[in-house]
MIDOSE-1310 file (N, C-alpha, C; in nm, 2 decimals, decimal comma, always signed):
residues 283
xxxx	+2,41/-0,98/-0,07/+2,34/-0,88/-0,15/+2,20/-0,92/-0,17; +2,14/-0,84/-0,16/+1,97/-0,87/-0,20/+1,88/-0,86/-0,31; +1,85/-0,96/-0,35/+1,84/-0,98/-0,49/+1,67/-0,95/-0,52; +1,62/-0,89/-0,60/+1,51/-0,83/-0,62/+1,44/-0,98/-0,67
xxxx	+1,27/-0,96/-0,72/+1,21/-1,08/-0,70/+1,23/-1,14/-0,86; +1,27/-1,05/-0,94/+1,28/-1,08/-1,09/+1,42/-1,17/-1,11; +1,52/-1,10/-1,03/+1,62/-1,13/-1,05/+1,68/-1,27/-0,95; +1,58/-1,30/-0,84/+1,68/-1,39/-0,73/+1,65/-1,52/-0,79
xxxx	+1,74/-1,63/-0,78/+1,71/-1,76/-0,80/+1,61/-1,86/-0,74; +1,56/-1,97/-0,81/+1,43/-2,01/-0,71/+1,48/-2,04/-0,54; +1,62/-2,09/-0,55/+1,65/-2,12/-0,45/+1,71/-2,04/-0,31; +1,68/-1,90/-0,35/+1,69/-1,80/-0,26/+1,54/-1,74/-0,20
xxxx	+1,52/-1,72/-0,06/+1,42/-1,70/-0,02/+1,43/-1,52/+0,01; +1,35/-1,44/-0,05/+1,37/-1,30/+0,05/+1,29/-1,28/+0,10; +1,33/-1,24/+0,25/+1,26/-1,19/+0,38/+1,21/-1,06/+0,39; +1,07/-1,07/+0,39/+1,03/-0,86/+0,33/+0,93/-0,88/+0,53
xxxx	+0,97/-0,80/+0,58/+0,84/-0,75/+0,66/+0,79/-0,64/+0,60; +0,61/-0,66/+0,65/+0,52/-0,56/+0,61/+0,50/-0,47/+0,80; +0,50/-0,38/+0,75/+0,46/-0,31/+0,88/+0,33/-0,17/+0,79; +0,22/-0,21/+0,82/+0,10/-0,12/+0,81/-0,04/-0,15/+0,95
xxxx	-0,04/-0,06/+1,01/-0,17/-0,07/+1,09/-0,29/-0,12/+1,01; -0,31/-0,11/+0,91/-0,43/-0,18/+0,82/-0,46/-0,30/+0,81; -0,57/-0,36/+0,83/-0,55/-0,48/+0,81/-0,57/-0,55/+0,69; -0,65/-0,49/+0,63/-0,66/-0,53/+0,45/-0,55/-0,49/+0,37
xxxx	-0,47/-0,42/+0,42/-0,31/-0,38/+0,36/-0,23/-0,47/+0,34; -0,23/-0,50/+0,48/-0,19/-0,64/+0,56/-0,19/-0,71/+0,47; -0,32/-0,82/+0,49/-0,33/-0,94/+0,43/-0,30/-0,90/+0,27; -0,32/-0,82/+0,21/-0,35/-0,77/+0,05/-0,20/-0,83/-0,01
xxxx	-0,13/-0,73/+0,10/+0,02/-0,69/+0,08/+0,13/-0,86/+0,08; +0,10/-0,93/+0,17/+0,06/-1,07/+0,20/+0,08/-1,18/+0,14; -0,06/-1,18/+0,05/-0,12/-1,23/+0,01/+0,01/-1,25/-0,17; +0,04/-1,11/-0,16/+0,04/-1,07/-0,30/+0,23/-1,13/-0,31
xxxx	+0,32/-1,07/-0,21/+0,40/-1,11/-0,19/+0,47/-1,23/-0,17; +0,37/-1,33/-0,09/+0,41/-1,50/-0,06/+0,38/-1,58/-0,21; +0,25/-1,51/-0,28/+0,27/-1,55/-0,42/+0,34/-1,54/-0,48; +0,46/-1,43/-0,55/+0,55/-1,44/-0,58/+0,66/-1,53/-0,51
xxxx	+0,69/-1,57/-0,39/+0,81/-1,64/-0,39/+0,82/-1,60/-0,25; +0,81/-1,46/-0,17/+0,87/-1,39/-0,08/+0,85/-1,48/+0,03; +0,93/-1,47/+0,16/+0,92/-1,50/+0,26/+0,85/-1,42/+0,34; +0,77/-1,40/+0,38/+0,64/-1,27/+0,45/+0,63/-1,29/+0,60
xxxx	+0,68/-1,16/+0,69/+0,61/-1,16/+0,83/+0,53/-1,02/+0,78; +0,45/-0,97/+0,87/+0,37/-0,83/+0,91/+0,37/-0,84/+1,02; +0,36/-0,68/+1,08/+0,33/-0,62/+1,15/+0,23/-0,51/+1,18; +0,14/-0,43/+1,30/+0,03/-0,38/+1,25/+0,11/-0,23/+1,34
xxxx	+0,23/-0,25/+1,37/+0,28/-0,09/+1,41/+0,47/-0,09/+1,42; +0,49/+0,00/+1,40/+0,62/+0,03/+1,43/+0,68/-0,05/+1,57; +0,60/-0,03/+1,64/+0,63/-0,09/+1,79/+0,66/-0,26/+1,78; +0,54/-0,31/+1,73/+0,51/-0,46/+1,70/+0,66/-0,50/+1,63
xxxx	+0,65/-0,39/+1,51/+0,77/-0,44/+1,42/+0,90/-0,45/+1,50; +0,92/-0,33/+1,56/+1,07/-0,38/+1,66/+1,05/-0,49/+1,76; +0,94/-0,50/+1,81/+1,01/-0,59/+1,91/+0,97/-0,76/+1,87; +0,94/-0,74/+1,70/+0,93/-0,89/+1,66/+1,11/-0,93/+1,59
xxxx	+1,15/-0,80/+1,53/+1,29/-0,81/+1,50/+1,39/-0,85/+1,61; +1,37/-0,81/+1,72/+1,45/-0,81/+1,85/+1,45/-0,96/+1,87; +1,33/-1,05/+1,82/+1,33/-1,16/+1,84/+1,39/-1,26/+1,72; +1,45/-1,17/+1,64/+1,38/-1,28/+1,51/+1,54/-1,30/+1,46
xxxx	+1,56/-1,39/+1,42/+1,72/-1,43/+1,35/+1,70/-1,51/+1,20; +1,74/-1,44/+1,08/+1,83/-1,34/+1,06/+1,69/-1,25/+1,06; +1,74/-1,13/+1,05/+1,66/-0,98/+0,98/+1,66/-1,00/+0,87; +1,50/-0,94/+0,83/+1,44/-0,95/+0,73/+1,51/-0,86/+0,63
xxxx	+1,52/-0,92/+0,46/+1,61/-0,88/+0,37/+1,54/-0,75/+0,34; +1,38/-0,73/+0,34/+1,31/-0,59/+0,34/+1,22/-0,53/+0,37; +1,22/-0,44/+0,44/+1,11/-0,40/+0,56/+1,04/-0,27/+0,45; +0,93/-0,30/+0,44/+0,87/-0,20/+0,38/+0,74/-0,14/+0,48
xxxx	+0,72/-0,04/+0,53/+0,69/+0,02/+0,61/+0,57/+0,15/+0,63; +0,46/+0,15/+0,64/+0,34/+0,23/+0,55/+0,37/+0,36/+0,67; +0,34/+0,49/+0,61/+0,37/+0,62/+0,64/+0,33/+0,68/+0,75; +0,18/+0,65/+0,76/+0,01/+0,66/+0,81/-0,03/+0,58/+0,92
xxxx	+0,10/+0,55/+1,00/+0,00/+0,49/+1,15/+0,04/+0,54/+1,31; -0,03/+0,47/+1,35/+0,00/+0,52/+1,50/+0,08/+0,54/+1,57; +0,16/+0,57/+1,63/+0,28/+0,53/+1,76/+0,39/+0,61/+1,59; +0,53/+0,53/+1,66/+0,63/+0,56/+1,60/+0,63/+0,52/+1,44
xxxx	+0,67/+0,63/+1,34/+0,65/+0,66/+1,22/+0,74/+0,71/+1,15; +0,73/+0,71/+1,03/+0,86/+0,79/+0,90/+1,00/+0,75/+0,98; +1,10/+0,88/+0,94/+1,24/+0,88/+0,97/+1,28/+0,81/+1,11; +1,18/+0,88/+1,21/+1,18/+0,78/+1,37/+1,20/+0,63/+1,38
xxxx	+1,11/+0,61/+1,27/+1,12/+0,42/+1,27/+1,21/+0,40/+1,21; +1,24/+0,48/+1,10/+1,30/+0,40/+1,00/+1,47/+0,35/+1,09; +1,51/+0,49/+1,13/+1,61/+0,52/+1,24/+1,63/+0,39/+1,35; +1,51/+0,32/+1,41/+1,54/+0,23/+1,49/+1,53/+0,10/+1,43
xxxx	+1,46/+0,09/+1,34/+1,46/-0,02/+1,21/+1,58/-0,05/+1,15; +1,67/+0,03/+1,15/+1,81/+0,03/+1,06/+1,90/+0,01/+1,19; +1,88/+0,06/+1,31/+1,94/+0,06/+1,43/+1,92/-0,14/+1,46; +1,79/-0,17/+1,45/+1,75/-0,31/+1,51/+1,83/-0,40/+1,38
xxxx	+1,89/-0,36/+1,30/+1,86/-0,50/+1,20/+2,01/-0,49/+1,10; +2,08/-0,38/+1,13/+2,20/-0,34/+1,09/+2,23/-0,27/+0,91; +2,32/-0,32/+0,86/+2,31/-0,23/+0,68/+2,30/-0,29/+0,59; +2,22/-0,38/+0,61/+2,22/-0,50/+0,49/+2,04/-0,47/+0,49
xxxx	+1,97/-0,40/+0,57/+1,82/-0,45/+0,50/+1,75/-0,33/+0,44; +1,73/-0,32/+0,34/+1,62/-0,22/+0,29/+1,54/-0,19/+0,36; +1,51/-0,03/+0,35/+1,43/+0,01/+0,40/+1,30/+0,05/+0,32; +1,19/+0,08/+0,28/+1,14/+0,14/+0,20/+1,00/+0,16/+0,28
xxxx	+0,95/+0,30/+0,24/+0,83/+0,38/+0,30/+0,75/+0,37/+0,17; +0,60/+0,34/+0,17/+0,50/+0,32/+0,15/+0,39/+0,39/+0,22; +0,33/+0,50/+0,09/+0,19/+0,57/+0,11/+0,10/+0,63/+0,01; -0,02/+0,61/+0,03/-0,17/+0,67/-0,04/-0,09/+0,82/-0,08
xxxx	+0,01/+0,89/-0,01/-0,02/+1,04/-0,09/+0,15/+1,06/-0,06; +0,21/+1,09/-0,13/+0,33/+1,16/-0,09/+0,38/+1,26/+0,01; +0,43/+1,18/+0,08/+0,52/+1,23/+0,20/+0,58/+1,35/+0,19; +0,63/+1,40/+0,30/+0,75/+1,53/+0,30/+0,89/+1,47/+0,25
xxxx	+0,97/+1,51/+0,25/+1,08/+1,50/+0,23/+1,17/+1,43/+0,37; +1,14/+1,49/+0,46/+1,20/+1,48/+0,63/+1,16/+1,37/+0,64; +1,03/+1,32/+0,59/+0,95/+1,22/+0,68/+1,01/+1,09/+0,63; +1,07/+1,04/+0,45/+1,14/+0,95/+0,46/+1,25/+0,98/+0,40
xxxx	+1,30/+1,09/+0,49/+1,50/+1,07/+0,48/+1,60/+0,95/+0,51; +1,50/+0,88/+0,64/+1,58/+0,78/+0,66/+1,53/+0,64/+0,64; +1,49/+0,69/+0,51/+1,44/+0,55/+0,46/+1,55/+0,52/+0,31; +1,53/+0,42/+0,27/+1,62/+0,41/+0,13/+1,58/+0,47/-0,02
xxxx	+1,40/+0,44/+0,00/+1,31/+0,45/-0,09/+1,18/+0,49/-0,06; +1,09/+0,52/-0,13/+0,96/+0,54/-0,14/+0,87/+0,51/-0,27; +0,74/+0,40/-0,21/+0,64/+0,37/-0,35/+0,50/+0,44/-0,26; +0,46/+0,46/-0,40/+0,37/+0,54/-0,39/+0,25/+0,42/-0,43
xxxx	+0,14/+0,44/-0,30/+0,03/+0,30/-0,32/-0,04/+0,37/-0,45; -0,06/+0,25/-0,51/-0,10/+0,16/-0,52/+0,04/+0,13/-0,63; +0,09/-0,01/-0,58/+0,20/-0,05/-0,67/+0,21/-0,19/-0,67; +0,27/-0,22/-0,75/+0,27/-0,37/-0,83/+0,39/-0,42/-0,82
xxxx	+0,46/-0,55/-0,80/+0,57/-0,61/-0,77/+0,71/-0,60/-0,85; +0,64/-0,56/-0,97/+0,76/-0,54/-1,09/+0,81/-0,43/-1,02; +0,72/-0,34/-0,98/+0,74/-0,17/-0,92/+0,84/-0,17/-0,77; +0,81/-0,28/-0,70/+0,88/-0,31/-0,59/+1,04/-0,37/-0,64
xxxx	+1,05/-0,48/-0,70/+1,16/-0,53/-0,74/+1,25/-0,40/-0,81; +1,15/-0,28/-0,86/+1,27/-0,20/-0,93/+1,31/-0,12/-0,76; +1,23/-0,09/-0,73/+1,25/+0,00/-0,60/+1,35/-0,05/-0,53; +1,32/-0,16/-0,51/+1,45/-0,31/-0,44/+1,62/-0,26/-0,54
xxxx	+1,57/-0,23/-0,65/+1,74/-0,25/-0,73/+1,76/-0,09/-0,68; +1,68/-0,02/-0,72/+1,68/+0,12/-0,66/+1,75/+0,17/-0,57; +1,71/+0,11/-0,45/+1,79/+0,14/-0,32/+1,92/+0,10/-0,31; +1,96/-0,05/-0,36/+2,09/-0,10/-0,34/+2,18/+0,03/-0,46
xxxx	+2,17/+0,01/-0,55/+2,27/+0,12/-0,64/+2,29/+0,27/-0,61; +2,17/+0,32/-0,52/+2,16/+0,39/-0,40/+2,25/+0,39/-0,30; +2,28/+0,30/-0,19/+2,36/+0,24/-0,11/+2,50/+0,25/-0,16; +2,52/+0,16/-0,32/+2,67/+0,13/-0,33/+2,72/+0,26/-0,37
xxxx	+2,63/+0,31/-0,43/+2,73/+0,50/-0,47/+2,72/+0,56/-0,37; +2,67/+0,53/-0,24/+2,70/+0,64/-0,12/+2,81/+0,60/-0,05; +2,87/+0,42/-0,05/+2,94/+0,42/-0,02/+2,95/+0,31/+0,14; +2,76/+0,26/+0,13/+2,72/+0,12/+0,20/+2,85/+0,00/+0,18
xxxx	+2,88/-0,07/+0,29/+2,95/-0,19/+0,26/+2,84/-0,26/+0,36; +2,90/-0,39/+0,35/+2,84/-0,51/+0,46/+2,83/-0,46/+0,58; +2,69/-0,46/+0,65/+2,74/-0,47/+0,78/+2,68/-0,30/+0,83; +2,74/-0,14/+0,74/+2,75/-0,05/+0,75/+2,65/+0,00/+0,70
xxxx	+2,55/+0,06/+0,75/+2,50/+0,17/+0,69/+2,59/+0,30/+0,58; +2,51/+0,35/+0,43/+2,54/+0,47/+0,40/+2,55/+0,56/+0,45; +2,63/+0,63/+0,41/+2,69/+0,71/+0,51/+2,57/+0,88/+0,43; +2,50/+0,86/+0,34/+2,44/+0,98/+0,25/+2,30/+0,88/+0,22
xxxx	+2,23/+0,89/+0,20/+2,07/+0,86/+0,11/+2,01/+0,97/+0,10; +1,92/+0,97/-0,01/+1,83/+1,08/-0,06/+1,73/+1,01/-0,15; +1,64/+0,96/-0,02/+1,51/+0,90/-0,06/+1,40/+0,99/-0,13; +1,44/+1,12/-0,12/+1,33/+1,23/-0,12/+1,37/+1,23/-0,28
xxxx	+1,47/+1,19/-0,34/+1,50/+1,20/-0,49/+1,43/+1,08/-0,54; +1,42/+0,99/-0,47/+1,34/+0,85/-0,54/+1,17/+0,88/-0,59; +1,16/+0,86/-0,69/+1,09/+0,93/-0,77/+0,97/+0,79/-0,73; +0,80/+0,84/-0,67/+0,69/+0,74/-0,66/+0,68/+0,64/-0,78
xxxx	+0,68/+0,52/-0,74/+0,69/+0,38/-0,85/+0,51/+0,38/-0,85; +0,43/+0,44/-0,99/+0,30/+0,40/-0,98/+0,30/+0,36/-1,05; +0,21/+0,28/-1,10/+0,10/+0,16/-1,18/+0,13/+0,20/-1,32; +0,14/+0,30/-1,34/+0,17/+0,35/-1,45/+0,00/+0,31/-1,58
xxxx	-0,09/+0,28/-1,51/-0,20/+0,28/-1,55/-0,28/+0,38/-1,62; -0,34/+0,40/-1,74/-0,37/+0,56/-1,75/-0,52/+0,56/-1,71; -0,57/+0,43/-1,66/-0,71/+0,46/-1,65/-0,76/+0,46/-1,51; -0,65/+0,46/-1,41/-0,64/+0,52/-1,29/-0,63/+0,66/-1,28
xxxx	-0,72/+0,73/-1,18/-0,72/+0,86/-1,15/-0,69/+0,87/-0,95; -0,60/+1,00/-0,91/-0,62/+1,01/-0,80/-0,62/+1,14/-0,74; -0,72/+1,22/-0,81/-0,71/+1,40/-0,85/-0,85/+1,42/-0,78; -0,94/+1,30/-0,83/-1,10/+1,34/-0,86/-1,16/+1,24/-0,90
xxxx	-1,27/+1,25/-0,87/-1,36/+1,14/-0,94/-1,40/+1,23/-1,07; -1,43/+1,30/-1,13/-1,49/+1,32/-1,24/-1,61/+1,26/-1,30; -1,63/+1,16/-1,35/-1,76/+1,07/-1,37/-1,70/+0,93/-1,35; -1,67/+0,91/-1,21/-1,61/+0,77/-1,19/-1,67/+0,65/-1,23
xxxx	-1,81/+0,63/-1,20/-1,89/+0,52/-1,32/-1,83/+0,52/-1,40; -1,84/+0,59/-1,53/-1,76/+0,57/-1,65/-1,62/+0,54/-1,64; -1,53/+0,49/-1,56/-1,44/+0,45/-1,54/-1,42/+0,23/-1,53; -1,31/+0,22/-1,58/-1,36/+0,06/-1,53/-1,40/+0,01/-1,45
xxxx	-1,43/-0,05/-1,37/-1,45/-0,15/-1,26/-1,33/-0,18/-1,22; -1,25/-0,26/-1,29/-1,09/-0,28/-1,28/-1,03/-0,27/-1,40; -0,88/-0,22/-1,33/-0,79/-0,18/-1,43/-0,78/-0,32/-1,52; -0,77/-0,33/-1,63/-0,76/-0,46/-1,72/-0,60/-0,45/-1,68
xxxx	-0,50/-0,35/-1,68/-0,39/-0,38/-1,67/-0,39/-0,48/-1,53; -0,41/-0,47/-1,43/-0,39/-0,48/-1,28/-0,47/-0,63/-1,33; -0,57/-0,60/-1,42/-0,63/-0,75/-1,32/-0,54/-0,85/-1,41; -0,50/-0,80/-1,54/-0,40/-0,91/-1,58/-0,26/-0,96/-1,51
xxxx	-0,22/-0,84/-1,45/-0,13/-0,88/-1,39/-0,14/-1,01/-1,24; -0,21/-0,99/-1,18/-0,25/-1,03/-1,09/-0,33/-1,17/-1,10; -0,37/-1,22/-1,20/-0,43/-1,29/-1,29/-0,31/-1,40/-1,33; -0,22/-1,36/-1,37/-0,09/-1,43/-1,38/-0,02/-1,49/-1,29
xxxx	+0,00/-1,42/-1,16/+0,01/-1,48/-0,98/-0,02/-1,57/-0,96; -0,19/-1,60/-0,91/-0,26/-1,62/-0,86/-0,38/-1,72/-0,95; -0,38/-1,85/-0,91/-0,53/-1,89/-0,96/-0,70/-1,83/-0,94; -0,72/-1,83/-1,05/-0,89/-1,74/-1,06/-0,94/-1,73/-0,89
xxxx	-0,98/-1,85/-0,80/-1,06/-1,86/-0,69/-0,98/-1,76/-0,58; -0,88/-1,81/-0,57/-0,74/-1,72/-0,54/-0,78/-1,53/-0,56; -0,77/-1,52/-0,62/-0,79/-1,38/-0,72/-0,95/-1,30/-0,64; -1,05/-1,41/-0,65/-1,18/-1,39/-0,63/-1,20/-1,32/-0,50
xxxx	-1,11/-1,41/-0,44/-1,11/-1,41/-0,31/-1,08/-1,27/-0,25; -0,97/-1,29/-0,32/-0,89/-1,10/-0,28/-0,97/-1,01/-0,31; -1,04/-1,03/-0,42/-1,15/-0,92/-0,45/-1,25/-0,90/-0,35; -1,30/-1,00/-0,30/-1,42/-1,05/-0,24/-1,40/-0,95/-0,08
xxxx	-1,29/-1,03/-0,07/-1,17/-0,92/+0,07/-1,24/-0,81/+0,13; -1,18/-0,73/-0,09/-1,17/-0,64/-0,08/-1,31/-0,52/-0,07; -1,37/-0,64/-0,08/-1,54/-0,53/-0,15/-1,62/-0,56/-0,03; -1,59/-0,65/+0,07/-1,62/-0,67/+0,17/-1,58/-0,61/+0,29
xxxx	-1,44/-0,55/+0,32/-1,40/-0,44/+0,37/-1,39/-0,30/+0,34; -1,47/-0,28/+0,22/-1,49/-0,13/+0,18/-1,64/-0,13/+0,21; -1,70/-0,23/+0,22/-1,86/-0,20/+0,27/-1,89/-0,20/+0,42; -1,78/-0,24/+0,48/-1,81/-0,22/+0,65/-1,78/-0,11/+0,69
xxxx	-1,64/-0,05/+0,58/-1,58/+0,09/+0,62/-1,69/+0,18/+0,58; -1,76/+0,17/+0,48/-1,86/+0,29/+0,41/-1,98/+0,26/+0,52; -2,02/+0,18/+0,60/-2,11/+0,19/+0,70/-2,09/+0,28/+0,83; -1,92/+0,26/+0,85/-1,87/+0,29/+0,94/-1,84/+0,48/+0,91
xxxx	-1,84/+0,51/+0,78/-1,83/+0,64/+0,75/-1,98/+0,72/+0,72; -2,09/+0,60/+0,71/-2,23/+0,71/+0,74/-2,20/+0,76/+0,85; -2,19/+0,69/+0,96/-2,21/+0,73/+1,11/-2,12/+0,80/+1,13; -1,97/+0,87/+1,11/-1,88/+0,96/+1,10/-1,95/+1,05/+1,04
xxxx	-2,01/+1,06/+0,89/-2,04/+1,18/+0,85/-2,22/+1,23/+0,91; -2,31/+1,13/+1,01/-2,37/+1,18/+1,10/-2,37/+1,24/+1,18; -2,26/+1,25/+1,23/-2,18/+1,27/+1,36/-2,09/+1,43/+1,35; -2,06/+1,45/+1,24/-1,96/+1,53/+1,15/-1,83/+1,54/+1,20
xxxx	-1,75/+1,38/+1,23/-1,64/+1,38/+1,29/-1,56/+1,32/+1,13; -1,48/+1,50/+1,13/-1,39/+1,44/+1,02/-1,25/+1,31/+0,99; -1,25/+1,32/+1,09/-1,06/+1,21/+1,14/-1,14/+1,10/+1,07; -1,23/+1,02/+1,13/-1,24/+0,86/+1,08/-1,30/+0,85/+0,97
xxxx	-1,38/+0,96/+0,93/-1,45/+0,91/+0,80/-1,28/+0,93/+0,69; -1,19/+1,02/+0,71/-1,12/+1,03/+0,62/-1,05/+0,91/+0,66; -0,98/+0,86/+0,71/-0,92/+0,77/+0,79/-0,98/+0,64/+0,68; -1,13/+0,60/+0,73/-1,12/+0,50/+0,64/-1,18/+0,54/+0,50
xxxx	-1,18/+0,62/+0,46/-1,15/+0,64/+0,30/-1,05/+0,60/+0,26; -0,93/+0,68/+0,36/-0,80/+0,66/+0,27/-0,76/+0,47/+0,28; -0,82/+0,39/+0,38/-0,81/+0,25/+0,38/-0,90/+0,25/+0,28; -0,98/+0,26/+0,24/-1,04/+0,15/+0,08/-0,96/+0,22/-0,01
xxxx	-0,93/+0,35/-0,03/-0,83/+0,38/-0,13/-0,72/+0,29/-0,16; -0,64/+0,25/-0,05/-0,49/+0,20/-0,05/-0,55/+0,04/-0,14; -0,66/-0,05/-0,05/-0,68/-0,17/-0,08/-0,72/-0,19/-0,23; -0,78/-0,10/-0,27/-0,89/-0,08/-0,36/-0,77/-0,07/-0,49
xxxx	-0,67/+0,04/-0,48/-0,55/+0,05/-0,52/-0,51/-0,02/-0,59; -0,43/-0,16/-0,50/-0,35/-0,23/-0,47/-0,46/-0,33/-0,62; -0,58/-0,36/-0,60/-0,56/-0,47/-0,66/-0,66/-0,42/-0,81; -0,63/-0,27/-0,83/-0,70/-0,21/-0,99/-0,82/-0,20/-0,93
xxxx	-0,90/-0,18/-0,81/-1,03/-0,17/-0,85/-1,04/-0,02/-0,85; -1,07/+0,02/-0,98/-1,07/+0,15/-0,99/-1,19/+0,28/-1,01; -1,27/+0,26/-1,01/-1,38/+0,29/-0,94/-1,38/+0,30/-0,79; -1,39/+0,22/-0,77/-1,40/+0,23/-0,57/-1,24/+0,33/-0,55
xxxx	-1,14/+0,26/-0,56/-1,02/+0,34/-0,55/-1,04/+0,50/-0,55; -1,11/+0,55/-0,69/-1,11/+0,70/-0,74/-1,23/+0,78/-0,69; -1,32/+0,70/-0,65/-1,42/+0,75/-0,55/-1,34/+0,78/-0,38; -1,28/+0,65/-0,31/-1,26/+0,68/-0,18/-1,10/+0,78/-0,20
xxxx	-1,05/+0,80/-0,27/-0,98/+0,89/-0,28/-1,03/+1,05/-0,31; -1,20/+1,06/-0,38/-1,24/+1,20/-0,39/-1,26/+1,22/-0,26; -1,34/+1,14/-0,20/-1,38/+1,15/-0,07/-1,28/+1,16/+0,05; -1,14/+1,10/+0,07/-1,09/+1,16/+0,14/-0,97/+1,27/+0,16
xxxx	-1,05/+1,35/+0,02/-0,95/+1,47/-0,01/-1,07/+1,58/+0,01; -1,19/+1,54/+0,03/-1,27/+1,62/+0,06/-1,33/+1,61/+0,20; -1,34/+1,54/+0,24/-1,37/+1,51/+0,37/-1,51/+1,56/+0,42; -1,53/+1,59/+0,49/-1,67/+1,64/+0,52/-1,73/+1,79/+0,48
xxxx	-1,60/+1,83/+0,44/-1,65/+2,00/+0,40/-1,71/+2,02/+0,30; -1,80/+2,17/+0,33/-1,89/+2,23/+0,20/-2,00/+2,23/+0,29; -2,10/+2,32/+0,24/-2,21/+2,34/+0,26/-2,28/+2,26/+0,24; -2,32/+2,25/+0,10/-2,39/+2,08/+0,09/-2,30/+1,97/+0,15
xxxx	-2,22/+1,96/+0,22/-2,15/+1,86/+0,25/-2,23/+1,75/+0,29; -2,33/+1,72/+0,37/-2,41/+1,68/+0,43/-2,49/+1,56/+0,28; -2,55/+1,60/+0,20/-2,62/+1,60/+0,10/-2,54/+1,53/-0,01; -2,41/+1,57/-0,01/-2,32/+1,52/-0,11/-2,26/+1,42/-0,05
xxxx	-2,24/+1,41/+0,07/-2,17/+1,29/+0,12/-2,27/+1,17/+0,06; -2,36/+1,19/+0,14/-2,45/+1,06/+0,14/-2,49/+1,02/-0,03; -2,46/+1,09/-0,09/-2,48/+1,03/-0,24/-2,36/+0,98/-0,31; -2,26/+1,05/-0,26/-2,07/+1,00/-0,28/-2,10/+0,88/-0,20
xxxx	-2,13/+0,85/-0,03/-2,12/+0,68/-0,03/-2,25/+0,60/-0,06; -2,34/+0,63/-0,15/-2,41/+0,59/-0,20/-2,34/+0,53/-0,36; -2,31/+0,66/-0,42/-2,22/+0,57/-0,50/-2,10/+0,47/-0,50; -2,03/+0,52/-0,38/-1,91/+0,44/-0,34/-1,98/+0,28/-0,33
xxxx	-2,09/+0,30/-0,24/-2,12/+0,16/-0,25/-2,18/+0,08/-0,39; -2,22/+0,13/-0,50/-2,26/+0,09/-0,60/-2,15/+0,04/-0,67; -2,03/+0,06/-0,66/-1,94/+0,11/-0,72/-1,89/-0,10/-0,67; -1,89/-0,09/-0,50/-1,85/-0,21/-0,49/-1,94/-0,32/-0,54
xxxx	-2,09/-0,31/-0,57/-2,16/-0,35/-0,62/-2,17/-0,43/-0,81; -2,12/-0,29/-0,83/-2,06/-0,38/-0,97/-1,92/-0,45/-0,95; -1,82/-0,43/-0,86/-1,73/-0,53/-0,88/-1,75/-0,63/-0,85; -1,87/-0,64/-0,72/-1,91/-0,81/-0,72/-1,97/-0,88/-0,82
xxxx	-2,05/-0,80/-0,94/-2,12/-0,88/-1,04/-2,06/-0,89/-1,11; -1,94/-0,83/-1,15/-1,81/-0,86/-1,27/-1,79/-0,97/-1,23; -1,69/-1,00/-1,12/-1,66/-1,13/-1,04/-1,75/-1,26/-1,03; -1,87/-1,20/-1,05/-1,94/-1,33/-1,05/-1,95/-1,37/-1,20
xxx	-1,98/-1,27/-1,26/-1,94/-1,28/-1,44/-1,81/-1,39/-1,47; -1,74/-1,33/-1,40/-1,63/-1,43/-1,43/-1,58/-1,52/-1,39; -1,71/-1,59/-1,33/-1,70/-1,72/-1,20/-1,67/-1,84/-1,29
């Protein structure tokens, strides 16, 4: 049985693959997991992920799997993922915005980014009590799931927004909840680092989204919005997070579109700008 990260003993190891095309997801997701205790592979596609399982003995105790990438995705993967690795491994779908219902039926669960490990370990107990009332044994897949009833595990933060920026400045820099948490994990330089990551991969993506909104090619500028969203997310930075989430719910449209972009990643970048002087504040 697979024991969640609150509940397993030191001397039990669980095996989670990450499968997200992202690479700051990646390392974030990583980073954050091997700290607690987990045994950690990644993967950067559905594809990658099977044919590293095909190699790998035993299969990983939890495959958690992002919604939003290329090649084979949702129910499809989940389908050959459960096919590759038999009924003993969780499945769980992970994404920036809530899915359809079809899309993770054949998954056990769903967390909604930006989420925290206590939020995963419930998701973990989640699915298994899931499983035993459908009627999962060893070995067997359930024979019934209804992931689409698994209710998004968020942060439960109230000073996270993902509607609108409103007057995002006026918002923290980071969640005090998130950074305590994470703060707990992880030693300070440790911590810094991740930040550092993070504010350093939302400024090559906001360079990379002038030139999209020059161009007025909508796909990438939203594309890497919704990447600093997820990263940004993941570790409370909430300003950047509630900014690249206005921005990739708006995308390039409007009349002033043009006019308004450029001052949204003007802010966006100021935005990473204070979180590097907090962090140095707190060197």
């Amino acid at each position: 049985m697979l024991l969640s990260a609150s509940m397993k003993p030191a001397s039990i190891s669980v095996r989670v693959l990450v499968v997200d095309d992202d690479e700051m997801s990646r390392e974030l997701l990583h980073v954050l997991l091997e700290t607690e205790g987990y045994e950690v592979t990644t993967a950067d596609s559905g594809e990658a992920a099977l044919a590293g399982l095909g190699a790998s003995t035993p299969a990983p105790d939890l495959i958690l799997s992002d919604m939003q990438m290329p090649g084979t995705t949702g129910s499809a993967l989940a389908a050959e993922l459960r096919s590759a690795t038999g009924g003993e491994t969780v499945l769980l779908a992970m994404s920036g915005s809530q899915p359809s219902e079809d899309a993770v039926r054949e998954f056990d669960g769903f967390l909604l980014k930006p989420f925290n490990l206590h939020q995963l370990a419930e998701a973990m107990d989640h699915a298994q009590q899931q499983r035993a009332r459908s009627g999962g044994q060893d070995g067997e897949a359930p024979a019934q799931r209804s992931p689409g009833k698994v209710l998004p595990f968020t942060n439960g933060d109230s000073s996270r927004s993902s509607t609108g920026t409103g007057n995002a400045a006026e918002l923290p820099v980071v969640s005090p909840v998130i950074f305590e948490q994470l703060s707990r994990t992880m030693p300070a330089p440790q911590l810094r680092e991740m930040y550092s990551l993070c504010i350093n991969d939302a400024r090559e993506r906001i360079r990379r989204m002038r030139g999209s909104a020059q161009e007025q090619d909508a796909a990438p500028f939203i594309r890497e919005a919704h990447a600093i969203k997820g990263s940004a997310g993941m570790l409370g930075a909430t300003q950047i997070h509630t900014m690249a989430s206005d921005l990739e719910i708006r995308g390039l449209d409007g009349a002033d579109a043009g006019l308004d972009t450029v001052n949204s990643l003007d802010e966006l970048s100021a935005a990473c700008d204070r979180l590097e002087r907090m962090l140095g504040s707190r060197a």
